[in-house]
Residue, then its C-alpha position, 0 to 999 in steps of 0.5 A: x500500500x506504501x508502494x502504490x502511495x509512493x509516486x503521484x504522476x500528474x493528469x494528461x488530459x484529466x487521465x491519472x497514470x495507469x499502474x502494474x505490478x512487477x513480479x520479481x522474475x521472469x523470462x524478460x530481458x526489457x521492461x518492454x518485452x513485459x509489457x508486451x507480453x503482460x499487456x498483448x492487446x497493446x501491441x509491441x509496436x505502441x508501448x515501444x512508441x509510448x516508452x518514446x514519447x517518455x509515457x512509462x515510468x518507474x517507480x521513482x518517476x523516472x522515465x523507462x527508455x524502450x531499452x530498459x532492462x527488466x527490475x521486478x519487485x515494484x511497479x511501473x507507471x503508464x499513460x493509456x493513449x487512443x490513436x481517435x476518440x470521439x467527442x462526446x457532446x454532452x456536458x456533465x454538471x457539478x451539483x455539490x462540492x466540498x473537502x469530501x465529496x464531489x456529486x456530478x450529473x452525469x449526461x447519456x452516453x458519457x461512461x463514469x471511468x475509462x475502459x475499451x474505446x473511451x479514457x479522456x471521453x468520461x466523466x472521471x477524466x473531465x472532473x480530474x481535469x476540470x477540477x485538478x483533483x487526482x485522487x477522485x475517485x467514484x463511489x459507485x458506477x451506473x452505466x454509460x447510457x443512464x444519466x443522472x446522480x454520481x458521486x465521488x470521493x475527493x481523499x484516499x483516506x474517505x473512500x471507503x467510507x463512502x463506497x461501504x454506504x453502497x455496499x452496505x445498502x445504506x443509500x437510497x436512490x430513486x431513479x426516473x424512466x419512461x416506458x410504456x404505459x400498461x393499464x394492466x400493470x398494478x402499481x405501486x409494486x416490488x419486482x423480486x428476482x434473481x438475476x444472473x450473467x446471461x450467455x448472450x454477451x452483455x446481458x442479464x437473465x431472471x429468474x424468479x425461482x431461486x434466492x432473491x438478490x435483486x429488488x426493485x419497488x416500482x411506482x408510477x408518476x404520470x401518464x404522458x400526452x406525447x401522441x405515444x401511450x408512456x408513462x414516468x416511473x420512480x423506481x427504487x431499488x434496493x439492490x445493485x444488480x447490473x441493469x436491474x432496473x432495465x431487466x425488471x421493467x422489461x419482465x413487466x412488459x414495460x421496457x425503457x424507452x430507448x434500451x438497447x438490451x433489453x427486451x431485444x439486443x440491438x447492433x452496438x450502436x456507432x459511438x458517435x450515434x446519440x440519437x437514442x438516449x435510454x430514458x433512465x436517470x438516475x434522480x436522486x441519492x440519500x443517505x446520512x453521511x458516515x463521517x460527519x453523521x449529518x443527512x445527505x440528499x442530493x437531486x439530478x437537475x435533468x429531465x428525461x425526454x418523452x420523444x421517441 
């Protein structure tokens, strides 16, 4: 833990240094010859390039030539890079800011950290970049095509305090979408269910046979005049299953307007297509804050859209 402590890299374009252990032996005469082979979808040809461009570090900030030999024990420290990454053309908006947190509304299509095909394009990077803050981190996720609500920590020290808050189920959060409106459907309601990987890639199955580990209360809001028969919905879950708002609207034959996956899985969408946003926003979060025991209620500022 000291170790990882040791060495605070700066931001390049809002994005902190990446880092990875080095065992204390191996078949690499290079530090090269390890990445390539530790890290094979960067090929051999870009982490030499990156090395160049004095991208890769050691453990005491020094810079790793592409001639560097092999040192294991400690670690190494690199700057993630796209050859292209498209904008995303949506701004993200800080609701609340003080010593311990930061709560950020976040709009479709923007992932909260990087990962695949997205590093300076999320919300992470452009709050460490706007605010110069290099040890934010989040306290909890929600998904790329949702918006709304998401908090981070500002100090390494806080973080798990408030990540427990979202183990430990002791935030409560509403969410909003629109979805199909159903006569039939008797809300208010709890959907319980057990949900699991499903073998199509990306998705979740249910079952409601089985112990229950997904739980979500489901009220209706309002009936929409959009020429189409939707309606808002509040949904309250309870757990934390991935897409277990989408999959327990979908087995009510109410599927989020704007879903990509549920109940049918569409072709990836272009990353520059924002036609479409899914209509789930994450609304509001509340909870009585761990460290200074005082409530905490924080709302999304945004509006979902009955446009389809």
């Amino acid at each position: 833990m000291t170790r990882a402590r040791s060495l605070v890299l700066p931001l390049r374009d809002g994005v902190g240094a990446s880092a990875v252990a080095l065992p204390q032996s191996g078949p690499w005469p290079l530090m090269l010859d390890f990445l390539d082979q530790r890290m094979p979808a960067v090929t051999r040809a870009v982490w030499r390039a990156r090395m160049d461009k004095a991208s890769v570090f050691g453990e005491q900030g020094q810079v790793l030539p592409a001639d560097a030999a092999y040192q294991g024990g400690g670690r190494i420290f690199y700057y993630r890079e796209l050859a292209a990454e498209s904008p995303i053309p949506f701004t993200e908006t800080i609701v609340f800011q003080d010593d311990r947190l930061l709560v950020a509304d976040k709009p479709h299509f923007l992932p909260v950290t990087p990962g695949g095909r997205f590093v300076q394009e999320t919300l992470l990077a452009r709050l460490k970049q706007r605010c110069g803050l290099v040890d934010l981190s989040p306290a909890h996720r929600i998904d790329r095509e949702t918006a709304g609500l998401v908090m981070f920590t500002l100090r390494p020290q806080d973080r798990g305090a408030y990540q427990n808050l979202f183990r430990d189920r002791q935030v409560s959060k509403v969410y909003e979408a629109i979805a199909p409106y159903r006569p039939d459907v008797q809300l208010p309601l709890t959907r319980r269910s057990r949900m699991q990987e499903s073998a199509a890639a990306f998705m979740q199955s249910e079952e409601v046979a089985g112990e229950c580990n997904a739980e979500t209360r489901i009220e209706l809001l309002e009936r929409l005049s959009s020429g189409v028969d939707l309606a808002r919905y509040a949904l309250h879950p309870s757990t934390g299953q991935r897409h277990q708002l989408r999959v327990h609207m979908n087995a009510l034959g109410l599927p989020i307007v704007g879903d990509s996956i549920y109940p049918d899985l569409l072709p990836q969408q272009d990353a520059a297509d924002f036609s479409r946003p899914l209509q789930l926003l994450a609304k509001t979060l509340s909870f009585v804050d761990p460290l200074s025991g005082q409530p905490r209620h924080f709302e999304s500022s945004l509006r979902l859209s009955s446009r389809v």
